[in-house]
PAPA-748594 format. One record per residue: residue number from 0; z, x, y of N, C-alpha, C in turn. Coordinates in steps of 0.001 Angstrom, whole numbers. Layout:
+-----+---------+---------+---------+---------+---------+---------+---------+---------+---------+
| pos |    n_zz |    n_xx |    n_yy |   ca_zz |   ca_xx |   ca_yy |    c_zz |    c_xx |    c_yy |
+-----+---------+---------+---------+---------+---------+---------+---------+---------+---------+
| NUM |       Z |       X |       Y |       Z |       X |       Y |       Z |       X |       Y |
...
+-----+---------+---------+---------+---------+---------+---------+---------+---------+---------+
This chain:
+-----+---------+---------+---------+---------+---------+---------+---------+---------+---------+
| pos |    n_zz |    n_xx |    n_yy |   ca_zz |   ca_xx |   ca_yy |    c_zz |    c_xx |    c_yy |
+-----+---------+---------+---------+---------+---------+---------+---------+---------+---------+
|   0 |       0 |     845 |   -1197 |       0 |       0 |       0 |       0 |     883 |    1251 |
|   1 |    -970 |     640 |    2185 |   -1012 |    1291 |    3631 |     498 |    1247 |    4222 |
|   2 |    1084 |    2151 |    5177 |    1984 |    1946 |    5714 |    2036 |     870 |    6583 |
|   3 |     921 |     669 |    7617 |    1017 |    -499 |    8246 |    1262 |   -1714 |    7277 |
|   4 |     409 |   -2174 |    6277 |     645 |   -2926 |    5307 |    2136 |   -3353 |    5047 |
|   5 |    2733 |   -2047 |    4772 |    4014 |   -3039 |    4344 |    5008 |   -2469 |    5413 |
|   6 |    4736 |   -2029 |    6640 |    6034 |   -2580 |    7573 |    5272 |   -4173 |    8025 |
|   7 |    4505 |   -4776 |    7833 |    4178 |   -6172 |    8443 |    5511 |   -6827 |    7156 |
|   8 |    5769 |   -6118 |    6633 |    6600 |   -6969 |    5438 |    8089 |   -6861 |    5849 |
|   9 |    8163 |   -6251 |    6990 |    9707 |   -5497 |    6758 |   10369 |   -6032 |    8575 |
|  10 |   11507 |   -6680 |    8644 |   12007 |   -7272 |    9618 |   12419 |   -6086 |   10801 |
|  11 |   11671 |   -6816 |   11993 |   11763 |   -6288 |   13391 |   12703 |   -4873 |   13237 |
|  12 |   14154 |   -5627 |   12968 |   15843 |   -4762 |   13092 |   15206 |   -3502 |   12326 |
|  13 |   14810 |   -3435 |   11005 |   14612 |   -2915 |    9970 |   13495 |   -2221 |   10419 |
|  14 |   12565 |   -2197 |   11230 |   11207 |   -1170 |   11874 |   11824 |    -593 |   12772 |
|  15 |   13096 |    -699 |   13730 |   13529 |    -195 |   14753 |   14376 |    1231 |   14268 |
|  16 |   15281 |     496 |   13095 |   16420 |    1618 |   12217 |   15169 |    2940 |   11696 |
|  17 |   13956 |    1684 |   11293 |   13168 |    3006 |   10293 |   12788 |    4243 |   11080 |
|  18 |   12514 |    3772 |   12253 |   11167 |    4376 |   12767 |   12173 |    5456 |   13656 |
|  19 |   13470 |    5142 |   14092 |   14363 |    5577 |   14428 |   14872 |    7304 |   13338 |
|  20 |   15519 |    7025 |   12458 |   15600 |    7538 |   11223 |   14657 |    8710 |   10745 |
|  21 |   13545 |    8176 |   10135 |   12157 |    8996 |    9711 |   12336 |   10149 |   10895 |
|  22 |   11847 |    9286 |   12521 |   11218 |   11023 |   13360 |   13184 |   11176 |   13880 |
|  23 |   14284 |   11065 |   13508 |   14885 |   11812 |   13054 |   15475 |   13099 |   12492 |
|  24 |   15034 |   12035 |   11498 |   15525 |   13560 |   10419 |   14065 |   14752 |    9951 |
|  25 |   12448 |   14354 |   10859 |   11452 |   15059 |   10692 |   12122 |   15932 |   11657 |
|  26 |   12723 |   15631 |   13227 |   12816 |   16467 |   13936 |   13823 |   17391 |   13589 |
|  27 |   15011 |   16725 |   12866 |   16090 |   17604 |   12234 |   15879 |   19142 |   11477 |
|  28 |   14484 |   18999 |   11033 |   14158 |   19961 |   10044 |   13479 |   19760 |    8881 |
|  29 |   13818 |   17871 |    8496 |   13044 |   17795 |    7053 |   11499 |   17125 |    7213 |
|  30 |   10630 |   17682 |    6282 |    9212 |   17735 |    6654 |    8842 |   15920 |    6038 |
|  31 |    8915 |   15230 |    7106 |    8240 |   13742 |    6774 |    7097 |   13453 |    8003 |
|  32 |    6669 |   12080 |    7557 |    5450 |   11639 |    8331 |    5854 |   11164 |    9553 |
|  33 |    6892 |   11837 |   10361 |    7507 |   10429 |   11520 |    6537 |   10398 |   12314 |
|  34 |    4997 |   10623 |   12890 |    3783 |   10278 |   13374 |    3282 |    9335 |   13202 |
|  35 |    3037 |    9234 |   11456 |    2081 |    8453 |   10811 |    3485 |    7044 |   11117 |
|  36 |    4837 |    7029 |   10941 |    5449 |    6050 |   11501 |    5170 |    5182 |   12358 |
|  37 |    5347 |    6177 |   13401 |    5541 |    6174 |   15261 |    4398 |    5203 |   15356 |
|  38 |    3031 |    5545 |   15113 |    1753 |    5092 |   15093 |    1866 |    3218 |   14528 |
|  39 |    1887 |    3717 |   13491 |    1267 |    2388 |   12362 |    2806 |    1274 |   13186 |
|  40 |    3642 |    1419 |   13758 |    5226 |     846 |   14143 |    4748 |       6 |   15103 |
|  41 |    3705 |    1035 |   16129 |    3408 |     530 |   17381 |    2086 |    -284 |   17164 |
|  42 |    1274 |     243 |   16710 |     223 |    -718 |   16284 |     116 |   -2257 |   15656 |
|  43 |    1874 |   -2191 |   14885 |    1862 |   -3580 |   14204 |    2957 |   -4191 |   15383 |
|  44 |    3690 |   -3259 |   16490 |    4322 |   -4038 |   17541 |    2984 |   -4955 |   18179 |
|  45 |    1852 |   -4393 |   18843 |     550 |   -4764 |   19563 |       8 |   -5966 |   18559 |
|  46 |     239 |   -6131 |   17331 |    -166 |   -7204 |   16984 |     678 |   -8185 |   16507 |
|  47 |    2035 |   -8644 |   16743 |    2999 |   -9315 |   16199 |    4019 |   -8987 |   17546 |
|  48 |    4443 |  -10412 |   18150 |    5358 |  -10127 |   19136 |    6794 |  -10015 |   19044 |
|  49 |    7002 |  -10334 |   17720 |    8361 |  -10319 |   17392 |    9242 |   -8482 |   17515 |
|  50 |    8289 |   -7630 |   17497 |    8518 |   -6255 |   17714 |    8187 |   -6142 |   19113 |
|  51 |    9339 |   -5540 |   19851 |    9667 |   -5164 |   21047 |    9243 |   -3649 |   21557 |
|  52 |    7828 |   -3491 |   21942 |    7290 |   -2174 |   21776 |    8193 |   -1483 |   23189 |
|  53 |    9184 |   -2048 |   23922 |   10002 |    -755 |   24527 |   11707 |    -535 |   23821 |
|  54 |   11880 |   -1690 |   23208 |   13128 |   -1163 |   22056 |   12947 |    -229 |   20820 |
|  55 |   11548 |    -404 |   20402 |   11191 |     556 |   19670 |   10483 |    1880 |   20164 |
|  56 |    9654 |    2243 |   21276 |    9873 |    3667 |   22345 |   11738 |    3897 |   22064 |
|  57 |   11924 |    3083 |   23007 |   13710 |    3472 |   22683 |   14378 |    4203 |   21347 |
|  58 |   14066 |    3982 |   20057 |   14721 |    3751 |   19205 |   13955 |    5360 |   18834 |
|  59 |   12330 |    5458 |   18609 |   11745 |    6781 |   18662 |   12541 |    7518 |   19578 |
|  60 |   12584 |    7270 |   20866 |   13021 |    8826 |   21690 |   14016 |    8900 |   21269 |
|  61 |   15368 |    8202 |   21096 |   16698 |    8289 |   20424 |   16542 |    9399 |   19224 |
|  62 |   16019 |    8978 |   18462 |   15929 |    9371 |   16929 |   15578 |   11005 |   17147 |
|  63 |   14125 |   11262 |   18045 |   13789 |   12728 |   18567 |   14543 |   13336 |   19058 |
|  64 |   15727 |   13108 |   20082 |   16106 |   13600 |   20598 |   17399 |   13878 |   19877 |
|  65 |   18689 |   12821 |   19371 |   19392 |   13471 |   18237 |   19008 |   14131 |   17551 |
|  66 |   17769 |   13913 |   16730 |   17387 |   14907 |   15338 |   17263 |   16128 |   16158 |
|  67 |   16687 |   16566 |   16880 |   16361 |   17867 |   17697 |   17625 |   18540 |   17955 |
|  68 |   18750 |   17677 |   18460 |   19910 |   18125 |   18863 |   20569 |   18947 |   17453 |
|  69 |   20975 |   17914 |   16647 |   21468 |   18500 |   15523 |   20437 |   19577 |   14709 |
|  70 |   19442 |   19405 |   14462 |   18747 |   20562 |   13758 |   19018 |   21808 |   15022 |
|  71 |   19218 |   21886 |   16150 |   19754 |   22637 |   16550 |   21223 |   23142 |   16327 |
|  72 |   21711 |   22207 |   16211 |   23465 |   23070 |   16062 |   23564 |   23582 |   14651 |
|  73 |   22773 |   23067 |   13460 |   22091 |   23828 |   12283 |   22134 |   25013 |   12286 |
|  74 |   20878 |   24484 |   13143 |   20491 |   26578 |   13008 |   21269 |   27511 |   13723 |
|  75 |   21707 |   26909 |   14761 |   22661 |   27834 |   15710 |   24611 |   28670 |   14604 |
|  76 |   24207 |   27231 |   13595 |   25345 |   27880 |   12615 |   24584 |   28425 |   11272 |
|  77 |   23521 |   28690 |   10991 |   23385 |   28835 |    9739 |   22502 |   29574 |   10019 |
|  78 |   22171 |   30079 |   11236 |   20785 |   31631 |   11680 |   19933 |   31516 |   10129 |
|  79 |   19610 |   32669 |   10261 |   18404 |   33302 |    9358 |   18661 |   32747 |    8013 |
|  80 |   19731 |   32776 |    7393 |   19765 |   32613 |    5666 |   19237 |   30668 |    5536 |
|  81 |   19784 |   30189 |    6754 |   19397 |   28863 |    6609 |   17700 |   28737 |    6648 |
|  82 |   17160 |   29885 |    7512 |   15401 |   29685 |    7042 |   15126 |   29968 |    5751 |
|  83 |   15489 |   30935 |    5381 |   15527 |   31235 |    3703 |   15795 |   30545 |    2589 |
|  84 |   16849 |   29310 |    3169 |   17318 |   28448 |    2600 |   15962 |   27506 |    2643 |
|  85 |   15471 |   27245 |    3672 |   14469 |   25859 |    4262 |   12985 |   26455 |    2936 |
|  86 |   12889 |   27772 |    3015 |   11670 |   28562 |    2705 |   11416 |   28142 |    1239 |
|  87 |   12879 |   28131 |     620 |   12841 |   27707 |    -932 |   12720 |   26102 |   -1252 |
|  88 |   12877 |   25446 |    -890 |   12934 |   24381 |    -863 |   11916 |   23861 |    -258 |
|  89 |   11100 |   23875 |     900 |    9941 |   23362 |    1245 |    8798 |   24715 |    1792 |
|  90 |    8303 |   25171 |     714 |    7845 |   26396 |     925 |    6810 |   26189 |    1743 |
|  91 |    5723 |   25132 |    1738 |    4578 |   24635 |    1944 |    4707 |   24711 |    3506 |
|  92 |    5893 |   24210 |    4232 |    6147 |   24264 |    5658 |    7170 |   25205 |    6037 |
|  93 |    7849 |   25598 |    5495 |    8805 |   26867 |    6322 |    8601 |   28295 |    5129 |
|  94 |    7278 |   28085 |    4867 |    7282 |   29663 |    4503 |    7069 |   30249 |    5383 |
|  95 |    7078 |   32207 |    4972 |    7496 |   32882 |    5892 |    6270 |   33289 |    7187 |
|  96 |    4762 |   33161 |    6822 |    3454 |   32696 |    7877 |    3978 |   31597 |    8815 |
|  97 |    4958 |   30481 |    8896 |    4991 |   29429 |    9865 |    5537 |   29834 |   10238 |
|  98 |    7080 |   30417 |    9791 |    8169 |   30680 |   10508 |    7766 |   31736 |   11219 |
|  99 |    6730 |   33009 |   11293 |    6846 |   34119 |   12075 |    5826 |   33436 |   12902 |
| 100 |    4800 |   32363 |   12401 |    4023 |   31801 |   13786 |    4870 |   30784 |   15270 |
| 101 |    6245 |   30061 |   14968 |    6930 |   29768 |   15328 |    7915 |   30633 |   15711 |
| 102 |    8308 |   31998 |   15658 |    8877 |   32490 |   16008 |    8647 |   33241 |   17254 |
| 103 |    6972 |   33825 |   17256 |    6443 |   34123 |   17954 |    5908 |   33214 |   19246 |
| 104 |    6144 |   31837 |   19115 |    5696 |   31142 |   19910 |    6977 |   30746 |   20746 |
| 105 |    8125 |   30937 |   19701 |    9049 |   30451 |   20643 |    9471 |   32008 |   22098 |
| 106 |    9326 |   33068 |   20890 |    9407 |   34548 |   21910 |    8222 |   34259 |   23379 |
| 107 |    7445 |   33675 |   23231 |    6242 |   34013 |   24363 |    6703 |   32572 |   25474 |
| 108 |    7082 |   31187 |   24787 |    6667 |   30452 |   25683 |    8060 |   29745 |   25719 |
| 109 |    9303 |   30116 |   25234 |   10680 |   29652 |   25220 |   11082 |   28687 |   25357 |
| 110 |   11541 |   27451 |   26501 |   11910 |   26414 |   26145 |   10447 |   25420 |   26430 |
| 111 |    9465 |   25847 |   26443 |    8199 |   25258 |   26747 |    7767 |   24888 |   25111 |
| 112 |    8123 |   26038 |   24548 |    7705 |   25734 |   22686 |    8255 |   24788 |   22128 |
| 113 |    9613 |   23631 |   22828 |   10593 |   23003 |   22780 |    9576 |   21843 |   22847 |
| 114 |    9267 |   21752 |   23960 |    8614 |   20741 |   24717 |    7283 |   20442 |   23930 |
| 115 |    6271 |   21514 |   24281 |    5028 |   20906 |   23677 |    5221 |   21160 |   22451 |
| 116 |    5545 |   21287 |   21585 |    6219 |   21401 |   20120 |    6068 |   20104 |   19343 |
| 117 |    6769 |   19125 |   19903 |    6883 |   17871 |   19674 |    5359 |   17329 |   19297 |
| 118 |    4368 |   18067 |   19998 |    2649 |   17341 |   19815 |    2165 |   17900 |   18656 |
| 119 |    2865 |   18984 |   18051 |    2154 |   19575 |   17043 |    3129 |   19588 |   15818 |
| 120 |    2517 |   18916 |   14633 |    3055 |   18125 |   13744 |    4430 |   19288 |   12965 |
| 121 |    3888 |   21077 |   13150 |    4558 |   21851 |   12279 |    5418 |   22249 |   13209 |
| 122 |    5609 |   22701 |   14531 |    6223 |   22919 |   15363 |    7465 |   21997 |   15605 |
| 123 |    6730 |   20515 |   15261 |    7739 |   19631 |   15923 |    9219 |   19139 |   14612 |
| 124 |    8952 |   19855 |   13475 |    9853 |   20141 |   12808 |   10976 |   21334 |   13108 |
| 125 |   10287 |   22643 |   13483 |   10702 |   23980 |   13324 |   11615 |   23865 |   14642 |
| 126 |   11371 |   23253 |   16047 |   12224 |   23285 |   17306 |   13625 |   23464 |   17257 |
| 127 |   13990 |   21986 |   16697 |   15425 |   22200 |   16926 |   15872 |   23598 |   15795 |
| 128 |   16046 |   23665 |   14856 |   16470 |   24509 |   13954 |   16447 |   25901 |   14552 |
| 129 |   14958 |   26232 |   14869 |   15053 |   27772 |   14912 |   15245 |   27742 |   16811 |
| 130 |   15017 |   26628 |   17405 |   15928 |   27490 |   18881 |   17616 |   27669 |   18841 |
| 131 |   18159 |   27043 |   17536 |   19315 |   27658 |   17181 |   19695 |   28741 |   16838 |
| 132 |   18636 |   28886 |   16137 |   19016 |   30347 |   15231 |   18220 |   31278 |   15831 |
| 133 |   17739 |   31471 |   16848 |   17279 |   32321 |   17638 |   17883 |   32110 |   18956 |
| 134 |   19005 |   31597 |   18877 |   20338 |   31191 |   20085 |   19539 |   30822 |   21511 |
| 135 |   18897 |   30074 |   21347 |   18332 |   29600 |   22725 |   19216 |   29214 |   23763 |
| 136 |   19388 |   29554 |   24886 |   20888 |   28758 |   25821 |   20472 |   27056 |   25308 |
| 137 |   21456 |   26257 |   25281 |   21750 |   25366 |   25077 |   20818 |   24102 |   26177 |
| 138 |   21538 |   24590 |   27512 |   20751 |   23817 |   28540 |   19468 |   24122 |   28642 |
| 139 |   18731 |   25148 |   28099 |   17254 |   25207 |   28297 |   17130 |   23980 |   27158 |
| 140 |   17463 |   23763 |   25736 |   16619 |   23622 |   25269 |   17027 |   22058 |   25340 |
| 141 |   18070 |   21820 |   25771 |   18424 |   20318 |   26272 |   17339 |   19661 |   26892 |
| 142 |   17242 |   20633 |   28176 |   15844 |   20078 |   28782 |   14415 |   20169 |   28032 |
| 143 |   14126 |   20848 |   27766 |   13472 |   20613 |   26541 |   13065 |   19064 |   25735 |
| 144 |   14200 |   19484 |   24735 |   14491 |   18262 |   24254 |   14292 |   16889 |   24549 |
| 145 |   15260 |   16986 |   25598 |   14962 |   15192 |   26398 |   13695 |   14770 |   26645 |
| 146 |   13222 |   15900 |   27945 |   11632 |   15636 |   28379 |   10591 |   15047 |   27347 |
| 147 |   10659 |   16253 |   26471 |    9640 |   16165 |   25263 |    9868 |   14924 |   24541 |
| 148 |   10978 |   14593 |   24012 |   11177 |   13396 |   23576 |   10380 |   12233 |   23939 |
| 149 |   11058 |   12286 |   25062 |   10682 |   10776 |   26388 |    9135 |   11067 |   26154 |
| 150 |    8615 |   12297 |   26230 |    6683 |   12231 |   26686 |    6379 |   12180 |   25074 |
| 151 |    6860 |   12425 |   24331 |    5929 |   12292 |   22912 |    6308 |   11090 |   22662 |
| 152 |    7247 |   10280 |   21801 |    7650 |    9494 |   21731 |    7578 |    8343 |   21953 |
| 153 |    8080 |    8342 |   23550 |    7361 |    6952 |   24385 |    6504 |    6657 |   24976 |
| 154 |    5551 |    8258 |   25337 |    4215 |    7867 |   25571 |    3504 |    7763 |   24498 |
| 155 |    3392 |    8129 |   22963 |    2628 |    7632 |   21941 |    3225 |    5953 |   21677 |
| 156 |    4272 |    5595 |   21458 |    4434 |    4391 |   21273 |    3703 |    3652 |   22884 |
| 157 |    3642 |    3818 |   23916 |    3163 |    2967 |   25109 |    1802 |    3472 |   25035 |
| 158 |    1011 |    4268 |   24470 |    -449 |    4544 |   24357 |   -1094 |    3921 |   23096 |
| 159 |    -279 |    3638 |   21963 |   -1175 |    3294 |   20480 |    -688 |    1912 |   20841 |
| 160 |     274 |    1119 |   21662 |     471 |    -505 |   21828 |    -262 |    -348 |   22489 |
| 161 |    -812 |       7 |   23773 |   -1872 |    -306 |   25039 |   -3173 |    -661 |   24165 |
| 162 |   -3619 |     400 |   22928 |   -4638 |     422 |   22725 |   -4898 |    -689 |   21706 |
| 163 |   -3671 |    -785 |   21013 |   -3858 |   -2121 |   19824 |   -4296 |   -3265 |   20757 |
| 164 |   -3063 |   -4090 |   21980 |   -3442 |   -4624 |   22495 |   -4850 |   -5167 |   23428 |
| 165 |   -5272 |   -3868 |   23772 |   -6913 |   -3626 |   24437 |   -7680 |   -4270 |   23359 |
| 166 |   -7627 |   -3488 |   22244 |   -8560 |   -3689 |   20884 |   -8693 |   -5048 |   20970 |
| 167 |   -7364 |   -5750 |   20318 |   -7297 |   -6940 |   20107 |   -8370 |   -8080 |   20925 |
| 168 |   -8042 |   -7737 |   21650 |   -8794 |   -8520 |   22892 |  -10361 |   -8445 |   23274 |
| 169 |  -10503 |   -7399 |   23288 |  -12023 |   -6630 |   22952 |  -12569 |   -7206 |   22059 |
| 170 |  -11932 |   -7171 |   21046 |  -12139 |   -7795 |   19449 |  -12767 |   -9042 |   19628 |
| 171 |  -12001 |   -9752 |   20047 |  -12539 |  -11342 |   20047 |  -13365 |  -11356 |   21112 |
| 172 |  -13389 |  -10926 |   22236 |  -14547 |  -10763 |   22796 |  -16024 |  -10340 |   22821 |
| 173 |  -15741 |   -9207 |   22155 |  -17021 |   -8718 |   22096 |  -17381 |   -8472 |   20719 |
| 174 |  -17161 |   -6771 |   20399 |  -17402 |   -6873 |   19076 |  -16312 |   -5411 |   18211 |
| 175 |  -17026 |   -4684 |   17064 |  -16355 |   -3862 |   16351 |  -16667 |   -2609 |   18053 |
| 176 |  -17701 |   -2856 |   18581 |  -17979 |   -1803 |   19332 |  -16773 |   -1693 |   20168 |
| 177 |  -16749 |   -2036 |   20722 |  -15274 |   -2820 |   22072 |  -14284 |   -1970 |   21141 |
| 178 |  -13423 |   -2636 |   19770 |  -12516 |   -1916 |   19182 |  -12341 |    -331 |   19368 |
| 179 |  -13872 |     566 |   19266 |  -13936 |    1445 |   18876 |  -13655 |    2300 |   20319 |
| 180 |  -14196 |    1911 |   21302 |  -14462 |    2451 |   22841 |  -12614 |    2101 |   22852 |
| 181 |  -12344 |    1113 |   22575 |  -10575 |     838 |   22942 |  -10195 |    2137 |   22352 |
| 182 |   -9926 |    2178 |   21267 |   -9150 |    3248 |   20495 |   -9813 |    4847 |   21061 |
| 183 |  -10864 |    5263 |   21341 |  -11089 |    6196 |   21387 |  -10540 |    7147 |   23136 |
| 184 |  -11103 |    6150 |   23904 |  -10218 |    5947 |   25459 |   -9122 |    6028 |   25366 |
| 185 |   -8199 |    4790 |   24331 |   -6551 |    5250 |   24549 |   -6352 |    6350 |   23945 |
| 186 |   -7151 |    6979 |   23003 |   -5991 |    7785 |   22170 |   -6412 |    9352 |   22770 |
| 187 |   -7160 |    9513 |   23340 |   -8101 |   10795 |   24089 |   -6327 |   11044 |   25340 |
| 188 |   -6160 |   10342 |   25653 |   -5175 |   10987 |   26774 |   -3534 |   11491 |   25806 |
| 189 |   -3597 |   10778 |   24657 |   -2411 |   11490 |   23992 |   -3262 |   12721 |   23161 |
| 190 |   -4444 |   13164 |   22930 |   -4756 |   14200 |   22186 |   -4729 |   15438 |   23375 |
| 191 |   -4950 |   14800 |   24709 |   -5025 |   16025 |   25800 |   -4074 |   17020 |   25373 |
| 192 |   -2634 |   16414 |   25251 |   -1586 |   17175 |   25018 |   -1579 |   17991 |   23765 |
| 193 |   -1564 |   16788 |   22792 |   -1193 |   17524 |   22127 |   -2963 |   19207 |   21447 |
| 194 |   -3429 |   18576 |   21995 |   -4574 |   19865 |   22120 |   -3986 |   21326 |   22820 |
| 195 |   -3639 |   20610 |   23581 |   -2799 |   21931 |   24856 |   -1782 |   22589 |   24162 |
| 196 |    -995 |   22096 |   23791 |    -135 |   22730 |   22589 |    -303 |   23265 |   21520 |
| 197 |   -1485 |   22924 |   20604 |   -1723 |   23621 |   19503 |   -2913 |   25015 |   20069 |
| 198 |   -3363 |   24823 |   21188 |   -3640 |   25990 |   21669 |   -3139 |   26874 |   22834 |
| 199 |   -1471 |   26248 |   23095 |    -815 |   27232 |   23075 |     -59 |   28061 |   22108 |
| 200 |     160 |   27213 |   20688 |     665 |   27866 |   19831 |    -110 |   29531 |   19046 |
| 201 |   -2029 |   28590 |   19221 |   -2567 |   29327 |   18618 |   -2726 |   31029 |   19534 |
| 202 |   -2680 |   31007 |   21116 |   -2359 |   32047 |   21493 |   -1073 |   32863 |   21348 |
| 203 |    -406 |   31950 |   20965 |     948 |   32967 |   21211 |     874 |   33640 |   19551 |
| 204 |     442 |   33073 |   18706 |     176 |   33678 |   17089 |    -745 |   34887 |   17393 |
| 205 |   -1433 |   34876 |   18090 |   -2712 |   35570 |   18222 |   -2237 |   37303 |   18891 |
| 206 |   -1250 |   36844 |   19782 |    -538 |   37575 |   20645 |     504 |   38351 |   20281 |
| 207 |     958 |   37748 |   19330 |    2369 |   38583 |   18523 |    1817 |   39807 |   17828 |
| 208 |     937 |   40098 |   16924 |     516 |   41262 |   16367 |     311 |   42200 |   17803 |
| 209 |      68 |   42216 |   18536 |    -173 |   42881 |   20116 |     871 |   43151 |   20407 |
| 210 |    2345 |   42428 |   20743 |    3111 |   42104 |   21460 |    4437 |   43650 |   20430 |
| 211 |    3936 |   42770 |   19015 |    4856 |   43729 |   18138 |    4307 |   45250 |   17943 |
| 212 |    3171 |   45641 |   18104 |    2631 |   46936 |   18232 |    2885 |   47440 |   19119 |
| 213 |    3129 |   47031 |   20796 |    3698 |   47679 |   21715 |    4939 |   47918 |   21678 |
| 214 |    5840 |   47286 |   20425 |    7559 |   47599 |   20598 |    7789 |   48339 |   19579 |
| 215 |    6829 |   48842 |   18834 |    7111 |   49564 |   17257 |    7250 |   51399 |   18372 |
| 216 |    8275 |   51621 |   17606 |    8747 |   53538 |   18100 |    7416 |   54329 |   17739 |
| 217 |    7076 |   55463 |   19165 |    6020 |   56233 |   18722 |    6800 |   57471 |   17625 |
| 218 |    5856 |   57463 |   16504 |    6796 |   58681 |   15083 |    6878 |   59863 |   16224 |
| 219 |    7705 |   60780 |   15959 |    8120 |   62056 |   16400 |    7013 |   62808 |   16550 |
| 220 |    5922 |   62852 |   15203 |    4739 |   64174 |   15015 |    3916 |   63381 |   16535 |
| 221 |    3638 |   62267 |   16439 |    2821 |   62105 |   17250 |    3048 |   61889 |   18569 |
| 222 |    4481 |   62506 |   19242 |    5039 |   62059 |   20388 |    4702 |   63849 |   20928 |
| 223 |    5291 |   64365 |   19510 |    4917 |   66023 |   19853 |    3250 |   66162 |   20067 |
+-----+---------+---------+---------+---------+---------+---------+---------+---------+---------+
């Protein structure tokens, strides 16, 4: 069964807790779909009024912004052995290629990797955890945190309802074409971002082999 499919099955209260929950505990550290949530939550808010598409924004930024918090105080107590810990257990996403691409991104672009982090599906796991364990001050990554929250969060839930709703309407008006121009218009201003982010990540990966060759000691023979 599609996810949209069966939250149409599942009561208002019960989409608010979920959707709450899921990007949660994704932001906490554990690797789930809270996107594919966020999305299909808001899309079946835009077509069923009984879902309150700003109690549920609400309930997303809540969920991002605790989970972020605590996967931070995580890592801030469990540093390095807790990645090692993450590495065995979900190798596929915190092996040791993500974690040094995230590590490096957080070294270049600091509480900014916080922020646009959230747009990029592997990042937006790794935030809270490793700006712990790479002791980020607290108030940077607070701010962080919040901002990013509020702009991923409640601008994807107020951009995929705008666009269901558009659709809808389009729909009966015109035709499949209308649907398609709806969805592609709304969803182009949430990819801006998160585009911007995965190519800031991809420079700062790019940058670390550079960055770490200028800090490696010149050997003795060749200093003589």
């Amino acid at each position: 069964m599609h996810v949209q499919e069966w939250l149409e099955t599942v009561p208002p209260v019960s989409i608010y807790l979920l959707v709450g929950v899921v990007i949660g505990l994704e932001s906490l550290g554990i690797p789930l779909p809270g996107e594919i949530v966020l999305v299909s939550s808001a899309l079946l808010a835009s077509q069923h009024g009984d879902i309150n598409p700003y109690v549920l924004g609400a309930c997303a930024t809540a969920g991002a912004i605790i989970g972020d918090s605590i996967g931070y105080a995580i890592g801030r107590k469990g540093g390095r052995p807790l990645l090692a810990w993450l590495g065995g257990k979900f190798p596929k996403h915190f092996g040791e290629a993500n974690i040094a691409m995230a590590e490096r991104s957080f070294e270049k672009w600091g509480m900014w990797a916080v922020f646009f982090g959230r747009f990029v599906a592997l990042l937006r796991i790794f935030a809270g955890p490793l700006a712990g364990v790479l002791r980020m001050p607290y108030w940077k990554f607070a701010i962080a945190n919040v901002f990013g929250g509020i702009l991923w969060a409640g601008g994807t839930t107020a951009v995929i309802y705008s666009v269901g709703v558009v659709a809808e309407a389009w729909l009966k008006r015109f035709s499949w074409v209308g649907l398609v121009l709806a969805v592609v218009v709304g969803l182009s201003s949430m990819l801006i971002l998160k585009n911007r982010a995965k190519k800031a990540a991809a420079r700062a990966e790019a940058d670390g082999p550079a960055v770490t060759a200028e800090r490696e000691p010149v050997p003795a023979a060749a200093a003589d």
